[in-house]
DSSP file (Angstrom, degrees, kcal/mol; ACC not computed):
  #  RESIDUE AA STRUCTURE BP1 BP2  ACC     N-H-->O    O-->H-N    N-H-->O    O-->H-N    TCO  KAPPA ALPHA  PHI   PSI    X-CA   Y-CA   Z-CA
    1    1 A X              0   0    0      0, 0.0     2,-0.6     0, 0.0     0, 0.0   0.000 360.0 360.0 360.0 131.7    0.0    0.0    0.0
    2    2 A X        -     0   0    0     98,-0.0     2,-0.5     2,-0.0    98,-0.0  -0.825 360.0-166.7-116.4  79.3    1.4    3.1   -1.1
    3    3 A X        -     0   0    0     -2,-0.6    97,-0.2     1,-0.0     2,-0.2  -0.657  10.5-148.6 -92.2 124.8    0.6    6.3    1.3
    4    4 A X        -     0   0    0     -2,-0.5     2,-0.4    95,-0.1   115,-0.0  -0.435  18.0-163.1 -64.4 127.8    1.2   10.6    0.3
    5    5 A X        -     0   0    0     -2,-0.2   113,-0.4   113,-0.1     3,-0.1  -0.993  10.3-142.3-121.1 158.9    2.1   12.4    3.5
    6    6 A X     >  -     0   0    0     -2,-0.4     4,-2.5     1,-0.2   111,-0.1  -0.265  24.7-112.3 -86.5-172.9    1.7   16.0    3.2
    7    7 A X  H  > S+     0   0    0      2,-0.2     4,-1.8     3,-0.1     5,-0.3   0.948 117.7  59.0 -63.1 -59.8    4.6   18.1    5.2
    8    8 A X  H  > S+     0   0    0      1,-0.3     4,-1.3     2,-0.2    -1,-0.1   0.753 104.8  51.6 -52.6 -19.4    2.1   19.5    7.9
    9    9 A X  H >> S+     0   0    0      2,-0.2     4,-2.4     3,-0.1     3,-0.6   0.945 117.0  43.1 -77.5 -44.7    1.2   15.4    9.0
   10   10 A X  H 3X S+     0   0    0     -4,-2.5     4,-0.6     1,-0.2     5,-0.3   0.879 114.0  50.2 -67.9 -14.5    5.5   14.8    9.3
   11   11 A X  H 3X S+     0   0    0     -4,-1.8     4,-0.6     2,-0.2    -1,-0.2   0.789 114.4  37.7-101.9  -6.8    5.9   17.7   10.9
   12   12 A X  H <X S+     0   0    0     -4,-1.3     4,-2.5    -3,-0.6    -1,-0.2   0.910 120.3  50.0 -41.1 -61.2    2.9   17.1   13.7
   13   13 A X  H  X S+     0   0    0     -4,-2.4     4,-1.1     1,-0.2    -2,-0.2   0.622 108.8  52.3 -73.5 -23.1    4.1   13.4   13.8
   14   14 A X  H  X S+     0   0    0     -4,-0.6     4,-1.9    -5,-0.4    -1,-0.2   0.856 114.4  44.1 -76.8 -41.9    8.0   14.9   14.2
   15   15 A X  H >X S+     0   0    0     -4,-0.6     4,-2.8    -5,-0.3     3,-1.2   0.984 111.9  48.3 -61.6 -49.2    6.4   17.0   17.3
   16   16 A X  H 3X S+     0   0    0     -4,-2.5     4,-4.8     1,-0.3    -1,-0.2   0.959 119.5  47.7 -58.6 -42.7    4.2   13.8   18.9
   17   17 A X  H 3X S+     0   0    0     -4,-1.1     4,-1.0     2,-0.2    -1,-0.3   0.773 112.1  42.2 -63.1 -36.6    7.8   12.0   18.4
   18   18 A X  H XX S+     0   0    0     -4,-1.9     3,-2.0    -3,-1.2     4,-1.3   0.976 112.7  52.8-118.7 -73.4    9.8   14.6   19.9
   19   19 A X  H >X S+     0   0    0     -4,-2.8     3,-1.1     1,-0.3     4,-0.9   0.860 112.0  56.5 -11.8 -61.4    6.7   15.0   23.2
   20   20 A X  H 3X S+     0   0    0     -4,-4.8     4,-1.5     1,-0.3     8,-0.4   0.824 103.7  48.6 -65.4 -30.5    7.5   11.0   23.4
   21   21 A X  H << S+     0   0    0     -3,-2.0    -1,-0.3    -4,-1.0     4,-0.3   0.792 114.8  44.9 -71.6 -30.2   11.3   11.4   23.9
   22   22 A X  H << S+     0   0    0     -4,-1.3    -2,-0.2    -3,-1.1    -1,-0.2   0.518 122.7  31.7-119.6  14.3   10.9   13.9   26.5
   23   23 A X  H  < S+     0   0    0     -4,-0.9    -2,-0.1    -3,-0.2    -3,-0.1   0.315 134.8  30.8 -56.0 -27.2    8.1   12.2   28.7
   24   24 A X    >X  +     0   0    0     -4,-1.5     3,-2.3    -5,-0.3     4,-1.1  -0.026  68.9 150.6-125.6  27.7    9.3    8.8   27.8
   25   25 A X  H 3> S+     0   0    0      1,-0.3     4,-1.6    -4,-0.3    -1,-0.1   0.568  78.6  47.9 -70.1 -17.8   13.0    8.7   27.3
   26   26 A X  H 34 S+     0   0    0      2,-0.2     4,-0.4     1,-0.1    -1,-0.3   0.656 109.5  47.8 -74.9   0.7   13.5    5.4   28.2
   27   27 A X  H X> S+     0   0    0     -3,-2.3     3,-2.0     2,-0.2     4,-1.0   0.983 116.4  54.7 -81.3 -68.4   10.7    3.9   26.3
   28   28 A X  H >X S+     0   0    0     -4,-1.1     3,-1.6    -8,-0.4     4,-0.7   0.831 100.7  51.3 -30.4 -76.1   12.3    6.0   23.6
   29   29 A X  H 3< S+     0   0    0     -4,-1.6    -1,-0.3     2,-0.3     4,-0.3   0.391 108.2  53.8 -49.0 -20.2   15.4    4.9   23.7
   30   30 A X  H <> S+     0   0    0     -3,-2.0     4,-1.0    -4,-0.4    -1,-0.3   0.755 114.8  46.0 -89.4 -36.7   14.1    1.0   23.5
   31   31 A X  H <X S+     0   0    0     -3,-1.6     4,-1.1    -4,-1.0    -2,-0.3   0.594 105.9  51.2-100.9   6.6   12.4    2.0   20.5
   32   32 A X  H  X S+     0   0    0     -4,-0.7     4,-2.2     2,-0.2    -1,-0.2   0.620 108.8  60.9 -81.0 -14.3   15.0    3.8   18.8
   33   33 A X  H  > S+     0   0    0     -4,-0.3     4,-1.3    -5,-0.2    -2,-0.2   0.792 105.2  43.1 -44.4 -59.9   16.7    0.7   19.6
   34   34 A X  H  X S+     0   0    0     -4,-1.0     4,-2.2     2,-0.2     5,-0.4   0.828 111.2  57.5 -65.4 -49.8   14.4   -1.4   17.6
   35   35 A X  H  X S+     0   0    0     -4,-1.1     4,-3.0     2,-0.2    -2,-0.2   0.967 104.4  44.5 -56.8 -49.5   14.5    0.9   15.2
   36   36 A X  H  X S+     0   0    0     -4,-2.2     4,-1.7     2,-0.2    -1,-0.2   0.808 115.4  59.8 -55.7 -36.7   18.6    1.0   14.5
   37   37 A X  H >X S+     0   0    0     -4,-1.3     4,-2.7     2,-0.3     3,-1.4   0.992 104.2  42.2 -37.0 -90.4   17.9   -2.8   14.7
   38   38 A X  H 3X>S+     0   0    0     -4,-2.2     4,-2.6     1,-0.3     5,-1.7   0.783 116.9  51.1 -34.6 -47.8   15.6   -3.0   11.8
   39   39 A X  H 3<5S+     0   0    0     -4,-3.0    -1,-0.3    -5,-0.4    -2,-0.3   0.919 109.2  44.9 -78.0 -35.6   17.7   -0.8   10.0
   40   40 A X  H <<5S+     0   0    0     -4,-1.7    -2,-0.2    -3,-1.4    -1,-0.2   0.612 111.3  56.3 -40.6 -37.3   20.9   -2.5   10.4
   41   41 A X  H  <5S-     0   0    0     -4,-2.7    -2,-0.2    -5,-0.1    -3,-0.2   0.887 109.8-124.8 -59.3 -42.4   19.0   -6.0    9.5
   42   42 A X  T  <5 +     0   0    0     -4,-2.6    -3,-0.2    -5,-0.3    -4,-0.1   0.719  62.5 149.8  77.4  29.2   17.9   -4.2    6.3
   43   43 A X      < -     0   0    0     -5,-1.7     2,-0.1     1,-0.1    18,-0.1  -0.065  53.8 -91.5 -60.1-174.4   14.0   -5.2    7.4
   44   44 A X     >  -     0   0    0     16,-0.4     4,-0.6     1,-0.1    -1,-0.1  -0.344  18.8-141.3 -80.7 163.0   11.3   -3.3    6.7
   45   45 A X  H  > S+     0   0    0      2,-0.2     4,-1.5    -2,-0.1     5,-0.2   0.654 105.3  64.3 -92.3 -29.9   10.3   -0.8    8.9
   46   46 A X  H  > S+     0   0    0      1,-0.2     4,-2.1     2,-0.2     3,-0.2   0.923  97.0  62.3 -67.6 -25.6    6.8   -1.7    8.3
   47   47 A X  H  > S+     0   0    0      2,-0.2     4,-0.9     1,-0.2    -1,-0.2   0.990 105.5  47.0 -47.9 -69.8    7.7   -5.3    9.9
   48   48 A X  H  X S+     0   0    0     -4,-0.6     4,-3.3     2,-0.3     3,-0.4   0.667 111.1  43.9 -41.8 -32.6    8.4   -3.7   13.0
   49   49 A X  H  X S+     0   0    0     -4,-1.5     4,-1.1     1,-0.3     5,-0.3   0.967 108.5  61.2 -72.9 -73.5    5.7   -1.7   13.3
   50   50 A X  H  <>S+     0   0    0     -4,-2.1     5,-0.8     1,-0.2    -2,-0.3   0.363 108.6  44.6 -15.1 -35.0    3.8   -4.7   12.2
   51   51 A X  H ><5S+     0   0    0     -4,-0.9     3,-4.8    -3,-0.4    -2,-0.2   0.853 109.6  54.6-102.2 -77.5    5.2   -6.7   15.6
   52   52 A X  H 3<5S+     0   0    0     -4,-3.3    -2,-0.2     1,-0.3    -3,-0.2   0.622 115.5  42.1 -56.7 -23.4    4.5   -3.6   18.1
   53   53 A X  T 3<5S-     0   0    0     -4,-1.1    -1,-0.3    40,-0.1    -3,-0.2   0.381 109.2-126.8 -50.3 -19.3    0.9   -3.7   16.9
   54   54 A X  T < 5 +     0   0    0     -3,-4.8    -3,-0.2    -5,-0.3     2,-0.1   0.407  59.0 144.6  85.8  -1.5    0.5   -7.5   16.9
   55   55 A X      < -     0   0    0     -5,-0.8    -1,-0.2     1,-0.2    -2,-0.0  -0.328  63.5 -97.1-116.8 146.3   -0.6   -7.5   13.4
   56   56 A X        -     0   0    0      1,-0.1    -1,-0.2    -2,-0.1     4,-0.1  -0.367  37.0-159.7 -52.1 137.2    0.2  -10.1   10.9
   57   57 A X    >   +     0   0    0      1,-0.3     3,-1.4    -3,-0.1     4,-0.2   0.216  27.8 157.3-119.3  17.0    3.3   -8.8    8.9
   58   58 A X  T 3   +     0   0    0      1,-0.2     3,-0.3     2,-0.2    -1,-0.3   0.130  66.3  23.6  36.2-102.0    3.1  -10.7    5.9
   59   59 A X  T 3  S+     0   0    0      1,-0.1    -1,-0.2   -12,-0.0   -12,-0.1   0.537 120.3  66.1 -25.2 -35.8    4.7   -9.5    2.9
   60   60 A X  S <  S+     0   0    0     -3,-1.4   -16,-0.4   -14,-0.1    -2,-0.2   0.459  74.4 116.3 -67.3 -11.4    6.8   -7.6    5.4
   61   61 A X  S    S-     0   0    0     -3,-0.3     2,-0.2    -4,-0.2   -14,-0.0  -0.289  72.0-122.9 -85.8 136.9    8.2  -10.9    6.6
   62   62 A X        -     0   0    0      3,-0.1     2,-0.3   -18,-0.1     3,-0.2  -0.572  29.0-150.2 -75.3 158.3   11.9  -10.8    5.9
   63   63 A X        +     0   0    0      1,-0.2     3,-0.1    -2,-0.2     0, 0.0  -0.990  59.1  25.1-154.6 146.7   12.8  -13.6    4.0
   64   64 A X  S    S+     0   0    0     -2,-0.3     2,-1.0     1,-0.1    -1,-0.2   0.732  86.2 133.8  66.8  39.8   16.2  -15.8    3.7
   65   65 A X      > -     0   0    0     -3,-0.2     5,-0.6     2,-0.0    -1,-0.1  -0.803  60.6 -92.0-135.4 135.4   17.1  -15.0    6.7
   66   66 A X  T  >5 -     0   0    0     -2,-1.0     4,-1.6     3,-0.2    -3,-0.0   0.378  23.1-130.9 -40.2 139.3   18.4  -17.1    9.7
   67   67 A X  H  >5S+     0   0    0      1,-0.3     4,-1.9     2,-0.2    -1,-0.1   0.780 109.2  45.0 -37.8 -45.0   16.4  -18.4   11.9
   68   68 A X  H  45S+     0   0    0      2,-0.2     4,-0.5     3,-0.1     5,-0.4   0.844 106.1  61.2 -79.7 -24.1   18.5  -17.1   15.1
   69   69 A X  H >>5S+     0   0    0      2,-0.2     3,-2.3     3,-0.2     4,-1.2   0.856 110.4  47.3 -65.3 -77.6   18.8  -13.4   13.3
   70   70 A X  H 3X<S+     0   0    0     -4,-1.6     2,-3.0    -5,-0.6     4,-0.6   0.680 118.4  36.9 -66.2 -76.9   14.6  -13.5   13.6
   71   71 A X  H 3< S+     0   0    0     -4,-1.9    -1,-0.4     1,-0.3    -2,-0.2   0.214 113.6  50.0 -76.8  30.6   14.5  -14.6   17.0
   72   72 A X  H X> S+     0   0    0     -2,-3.0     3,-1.0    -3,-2.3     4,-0.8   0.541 118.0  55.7-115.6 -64.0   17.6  -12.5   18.4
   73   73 A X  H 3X S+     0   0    0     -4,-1.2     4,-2.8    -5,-0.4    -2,-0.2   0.813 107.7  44.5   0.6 -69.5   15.2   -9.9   16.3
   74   74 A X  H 3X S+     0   0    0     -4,-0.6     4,-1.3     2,-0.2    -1,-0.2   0.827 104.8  55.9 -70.3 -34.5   12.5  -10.5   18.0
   75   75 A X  H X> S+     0   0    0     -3,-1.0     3,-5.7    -5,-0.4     4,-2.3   0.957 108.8  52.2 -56.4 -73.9   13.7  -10.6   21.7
   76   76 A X  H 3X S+     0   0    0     -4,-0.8     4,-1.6     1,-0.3     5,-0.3   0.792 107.7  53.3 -24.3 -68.8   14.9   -7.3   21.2
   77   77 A X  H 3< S+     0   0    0     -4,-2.8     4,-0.4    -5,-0.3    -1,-0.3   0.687 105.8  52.7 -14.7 -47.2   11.5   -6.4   19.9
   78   78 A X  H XX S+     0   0    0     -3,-5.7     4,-2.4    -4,-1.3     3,-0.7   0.873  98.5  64.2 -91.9 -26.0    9.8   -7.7   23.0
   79   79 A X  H 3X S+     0   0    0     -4,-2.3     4,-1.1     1,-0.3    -2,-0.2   0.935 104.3  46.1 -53.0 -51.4   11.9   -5.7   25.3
   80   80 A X  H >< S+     0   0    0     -4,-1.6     3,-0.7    -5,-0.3    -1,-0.3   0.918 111.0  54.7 -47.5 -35.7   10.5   -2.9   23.9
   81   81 A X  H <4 S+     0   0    0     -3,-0.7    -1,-0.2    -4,-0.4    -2,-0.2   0.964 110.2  46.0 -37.6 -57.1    7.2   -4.7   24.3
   82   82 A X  H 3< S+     0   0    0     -4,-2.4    -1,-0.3    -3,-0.1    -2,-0.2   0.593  80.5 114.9 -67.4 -14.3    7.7   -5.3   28.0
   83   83 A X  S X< S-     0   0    0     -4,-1.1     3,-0.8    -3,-0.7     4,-0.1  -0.404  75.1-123.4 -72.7 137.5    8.8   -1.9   28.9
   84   84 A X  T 3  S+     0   0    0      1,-0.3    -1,-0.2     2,-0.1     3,-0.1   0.280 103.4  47.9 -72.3   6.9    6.2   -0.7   31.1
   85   85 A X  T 3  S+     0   0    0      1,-0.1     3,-0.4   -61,-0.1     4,-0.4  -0.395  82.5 118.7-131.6  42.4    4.9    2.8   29.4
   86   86 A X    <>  +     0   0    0     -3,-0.8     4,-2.9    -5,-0.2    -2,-0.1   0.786  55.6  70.4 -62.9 -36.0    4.7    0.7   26.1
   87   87 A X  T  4 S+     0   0    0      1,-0.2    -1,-0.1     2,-0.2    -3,-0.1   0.491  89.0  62.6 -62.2 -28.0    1.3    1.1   25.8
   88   88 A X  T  4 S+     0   0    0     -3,-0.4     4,-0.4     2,-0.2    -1,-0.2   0.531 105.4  48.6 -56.0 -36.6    2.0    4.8   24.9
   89   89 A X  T >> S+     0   0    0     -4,-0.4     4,-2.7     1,-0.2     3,-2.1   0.935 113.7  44.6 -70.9 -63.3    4.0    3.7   21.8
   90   90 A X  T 3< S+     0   0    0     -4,-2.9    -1,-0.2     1,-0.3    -2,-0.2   0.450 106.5  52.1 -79.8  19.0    1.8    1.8   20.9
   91   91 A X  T 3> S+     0   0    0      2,-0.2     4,-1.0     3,-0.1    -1,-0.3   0.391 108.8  63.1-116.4 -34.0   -1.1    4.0   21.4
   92   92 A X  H <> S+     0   0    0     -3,-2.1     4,-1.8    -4,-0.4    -2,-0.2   0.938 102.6  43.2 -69.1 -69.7    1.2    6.2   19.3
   93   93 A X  H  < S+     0   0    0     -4,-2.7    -1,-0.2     2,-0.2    -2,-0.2   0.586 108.1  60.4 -62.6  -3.5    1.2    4.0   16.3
   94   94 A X  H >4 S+     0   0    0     -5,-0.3     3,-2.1     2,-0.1    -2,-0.2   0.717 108.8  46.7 -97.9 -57.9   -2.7    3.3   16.5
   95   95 A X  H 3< S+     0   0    0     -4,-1.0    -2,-0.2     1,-0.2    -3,-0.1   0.790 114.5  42.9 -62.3 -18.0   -3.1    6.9   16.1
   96   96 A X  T >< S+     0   0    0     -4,-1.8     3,-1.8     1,-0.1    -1,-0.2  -0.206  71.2 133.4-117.6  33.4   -0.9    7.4   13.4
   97   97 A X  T <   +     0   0    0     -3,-2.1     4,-0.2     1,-0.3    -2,-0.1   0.513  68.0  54.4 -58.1 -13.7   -2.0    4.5   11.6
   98   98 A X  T 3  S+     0   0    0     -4,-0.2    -1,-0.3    -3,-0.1     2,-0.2   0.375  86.2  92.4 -91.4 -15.4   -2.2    6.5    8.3
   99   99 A X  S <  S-     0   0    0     -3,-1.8     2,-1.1    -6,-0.1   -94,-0.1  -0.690  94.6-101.3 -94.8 162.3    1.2    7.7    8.3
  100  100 A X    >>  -     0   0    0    -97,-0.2     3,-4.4    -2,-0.2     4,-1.0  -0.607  29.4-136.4-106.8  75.1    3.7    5.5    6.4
  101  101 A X  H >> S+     0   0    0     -2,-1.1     4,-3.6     1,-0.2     3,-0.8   0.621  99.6  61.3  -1.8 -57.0    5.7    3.4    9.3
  102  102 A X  H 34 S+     0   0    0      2,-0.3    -1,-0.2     1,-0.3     4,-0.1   0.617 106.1  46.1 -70.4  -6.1    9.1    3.9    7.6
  103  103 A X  H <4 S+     0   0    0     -3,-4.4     4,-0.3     2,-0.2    -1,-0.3   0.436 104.0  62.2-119.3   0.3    8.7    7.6    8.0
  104  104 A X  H XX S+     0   0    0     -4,-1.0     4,-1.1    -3,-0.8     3,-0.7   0.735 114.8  38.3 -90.4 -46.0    7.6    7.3   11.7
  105  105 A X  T 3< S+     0   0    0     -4,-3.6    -2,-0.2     1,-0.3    -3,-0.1   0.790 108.9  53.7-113.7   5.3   10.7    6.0   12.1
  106  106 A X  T 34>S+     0   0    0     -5,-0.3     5,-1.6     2,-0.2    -1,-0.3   0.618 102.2  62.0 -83.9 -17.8   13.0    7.8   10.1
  107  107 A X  T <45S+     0   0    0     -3,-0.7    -2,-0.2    -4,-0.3    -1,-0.1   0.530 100.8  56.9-103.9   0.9   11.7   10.8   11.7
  108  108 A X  T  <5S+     0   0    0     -4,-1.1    -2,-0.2     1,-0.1    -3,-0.1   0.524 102.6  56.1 -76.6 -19.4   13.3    9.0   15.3
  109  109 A X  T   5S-     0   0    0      1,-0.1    -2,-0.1   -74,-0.0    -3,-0.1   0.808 132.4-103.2 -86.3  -3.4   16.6    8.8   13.7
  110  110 A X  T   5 +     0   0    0      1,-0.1    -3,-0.2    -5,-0.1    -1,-0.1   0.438  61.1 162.4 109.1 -13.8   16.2   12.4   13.3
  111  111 A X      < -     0   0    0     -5,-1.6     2,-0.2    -6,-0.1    -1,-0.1   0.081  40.7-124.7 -23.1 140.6   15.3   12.9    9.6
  112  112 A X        -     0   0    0      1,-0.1     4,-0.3     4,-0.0  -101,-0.0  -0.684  21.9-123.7 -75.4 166.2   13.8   16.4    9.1
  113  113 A X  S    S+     0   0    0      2,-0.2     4,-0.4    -2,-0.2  -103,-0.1   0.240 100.2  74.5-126.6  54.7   10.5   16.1    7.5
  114  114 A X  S    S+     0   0    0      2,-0.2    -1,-0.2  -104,-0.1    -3,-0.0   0.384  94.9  58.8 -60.4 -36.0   10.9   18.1    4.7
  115  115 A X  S    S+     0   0    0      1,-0.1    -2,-0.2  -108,-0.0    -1,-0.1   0.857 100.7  51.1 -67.5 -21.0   12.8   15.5    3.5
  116  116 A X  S    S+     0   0    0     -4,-0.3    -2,-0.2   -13,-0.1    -1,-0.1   0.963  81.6 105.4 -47.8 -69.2   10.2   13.1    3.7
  117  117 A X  S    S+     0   0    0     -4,-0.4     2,-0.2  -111,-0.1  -111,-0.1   0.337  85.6   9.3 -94.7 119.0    7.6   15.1    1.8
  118  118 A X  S    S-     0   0    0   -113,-0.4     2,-0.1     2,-0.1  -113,-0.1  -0.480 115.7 -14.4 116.2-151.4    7.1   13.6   -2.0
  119  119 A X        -     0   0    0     -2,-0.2     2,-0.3  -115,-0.0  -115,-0.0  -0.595  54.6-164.7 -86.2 161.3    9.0    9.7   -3.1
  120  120 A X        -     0   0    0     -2,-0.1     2,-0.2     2,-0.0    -2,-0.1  -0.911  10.0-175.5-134.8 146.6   11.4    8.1   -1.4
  121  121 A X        -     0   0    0     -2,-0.3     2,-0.7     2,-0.0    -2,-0.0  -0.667   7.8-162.1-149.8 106.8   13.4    5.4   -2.5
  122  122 A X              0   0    0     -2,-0.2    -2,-0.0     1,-0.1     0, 0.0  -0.853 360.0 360.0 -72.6  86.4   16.2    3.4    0.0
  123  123 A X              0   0    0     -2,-0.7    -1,-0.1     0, 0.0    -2,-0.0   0.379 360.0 360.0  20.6 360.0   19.0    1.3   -1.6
């Protein structure tokens, strides 16, 4: 599924991000964790996202890859799960279910988002 965001949604969704780092920094800090993960695996983001929700991840599923990279993947994953203001994340992603996972979490590495705004294309 292919979803526009306009600037004025990344730069709300930069602000909620930025609110969540400085009520929640450890929380933050688990899920920028997950994130650096994902991105160092060369997953999808929308897999991850796809796991903090619960939701089947499907296409998203990485594929050819060892069994122990998923589940040393996954642990990591659930620590974020287990952390105890989790429910805020994910409460986070329910609400911003229309914005395009990979740019929810490119704008936690710090992307501006004016770069977001228009295609993207990642190597």
């Amino acid at each position: 599924m292919v979803t526009f965001t306009s600037l004025n949604e990344l730069e709300t969704t930069n602000i909620a991000l930025v609110d969540l780092k400085k009520a929640y920094p450890d929380l933050f800090v688990k899920f920028l964790d997950a994130v650096n993960l994902t991105r160092a695996f060369q997953f999808k983001y929308h897999y991850l996202v796809s796991l903090i929700l619960n939701e089947d991840p499907r296409q998203d599923t990485p594929n050819f890859v060892y069994g122990s990279v998923l589940r040393l993947y996954k642990r990591e994953v659930q620590k974020l799960k287990d952390d105890v203001d989790f429910h805020v994340l994910e409460q986070f992603f329910i609400e911003n279910k229309n914005m395009d996972s990979t740019k929810i979490c490119l704008l936690a590495l710090g992307m501006a988002p004016d770069s977001l705004v228009g295609t993207t294309f990642f190597k």
